[in-house]
C-alpha positions as CSV (number, residue, x, y, z in Angstrom):
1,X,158.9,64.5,119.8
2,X,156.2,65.7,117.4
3,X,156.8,69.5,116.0
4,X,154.0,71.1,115.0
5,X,154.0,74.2,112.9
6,X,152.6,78.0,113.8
7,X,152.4,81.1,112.1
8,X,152.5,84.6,113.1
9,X,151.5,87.7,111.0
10,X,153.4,90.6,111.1
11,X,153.4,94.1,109.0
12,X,155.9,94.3,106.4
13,X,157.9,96.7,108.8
14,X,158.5,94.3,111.3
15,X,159.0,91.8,108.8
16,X,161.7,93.9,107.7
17,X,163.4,94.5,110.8
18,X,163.3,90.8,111.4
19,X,165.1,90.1,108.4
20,X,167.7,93.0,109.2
21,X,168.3,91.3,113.1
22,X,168.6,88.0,111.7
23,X,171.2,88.8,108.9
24,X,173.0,91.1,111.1
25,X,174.0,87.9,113.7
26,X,174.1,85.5,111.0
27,X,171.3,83.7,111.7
28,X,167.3,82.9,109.7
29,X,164.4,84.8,111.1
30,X,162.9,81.4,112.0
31,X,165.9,81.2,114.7
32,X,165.3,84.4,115.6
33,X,161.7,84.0,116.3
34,X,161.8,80.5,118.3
35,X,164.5,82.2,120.6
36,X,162.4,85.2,121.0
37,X,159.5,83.0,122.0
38,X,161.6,80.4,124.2
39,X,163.4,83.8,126.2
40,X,160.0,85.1,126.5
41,X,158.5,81.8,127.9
42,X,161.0,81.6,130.5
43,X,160.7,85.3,131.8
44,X,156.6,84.2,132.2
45,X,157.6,80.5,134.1
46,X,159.8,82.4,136.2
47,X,157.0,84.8,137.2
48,X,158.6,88.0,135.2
49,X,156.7,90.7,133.8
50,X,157.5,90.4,129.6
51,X,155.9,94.6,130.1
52,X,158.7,96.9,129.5
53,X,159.5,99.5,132.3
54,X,157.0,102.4,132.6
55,X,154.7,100.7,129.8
56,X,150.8,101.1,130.0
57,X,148.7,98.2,129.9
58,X,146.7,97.7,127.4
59,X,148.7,99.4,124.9
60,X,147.6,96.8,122.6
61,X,144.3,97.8,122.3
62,X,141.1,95.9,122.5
63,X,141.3,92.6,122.3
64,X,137.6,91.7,121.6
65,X,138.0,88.0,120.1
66,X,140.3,87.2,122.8
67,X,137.2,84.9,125.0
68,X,135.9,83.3,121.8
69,X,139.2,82.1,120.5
70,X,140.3,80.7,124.0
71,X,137.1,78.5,123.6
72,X,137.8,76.7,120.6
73,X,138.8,73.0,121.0
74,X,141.7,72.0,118.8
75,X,140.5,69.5,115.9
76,X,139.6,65.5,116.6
77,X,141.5,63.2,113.9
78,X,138.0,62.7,111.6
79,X,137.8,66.6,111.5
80,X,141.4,67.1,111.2
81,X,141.3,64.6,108.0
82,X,138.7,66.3,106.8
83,X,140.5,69.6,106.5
84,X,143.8,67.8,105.0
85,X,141.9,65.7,102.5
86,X,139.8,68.9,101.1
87,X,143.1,70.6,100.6
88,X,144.8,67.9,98.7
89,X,145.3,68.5,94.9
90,X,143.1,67.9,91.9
91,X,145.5,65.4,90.8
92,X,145.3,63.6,93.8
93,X,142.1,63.0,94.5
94,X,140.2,62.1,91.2
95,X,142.0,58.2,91.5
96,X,139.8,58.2,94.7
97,X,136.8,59.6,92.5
98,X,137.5,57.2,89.3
């Protein structure tokens, strides 16, 4: 199975209380996280709501990237070679230059 990496940004706050959970039940913030995300997958497949009891929507605000960004395409392999190879170190590429 291939495992492909994802970030998330979050305030330092949150950050911090994420580090605080984690530590508190022994476990990383990355474990934390990915069952956060799987518990919150299963409540969607099952049809659940993930909104709180008495919580407004839109509470998050605007979202007004939200139609561009479901539009872009994930990267082909030339494109996504591209973007690794002009990433890769100095040292690393000027054999290929020489």
């Amino acid at each position: 199975m291939a495992m492909t990496t994802i970030g998330m940004k979050v305030d330092d706050a949150l950050r911090a209380r994420l580090k605080a959970a984690a530590e508190a039940i022994g476990r990383s913030p990355h474990w934390l996280m990915k069952q956060a995300l799987l518990a919150a997958l299963d409540r969607i497949e099952r049809g659940e709501d993930l909104e709180p009891a008495g919580a407004d929507d839109g509470d998050d605000g605007p979202l007004p990237f939200l139609e561009f960004a479901q539009g872009i395409q994930p990267q082909g392999t030339l494109r996504a070679r591209i973007t690794a190879a002009c990433r890769q170190p100095e040292t690393e590429c000027l054999p290929y230059l020489v």
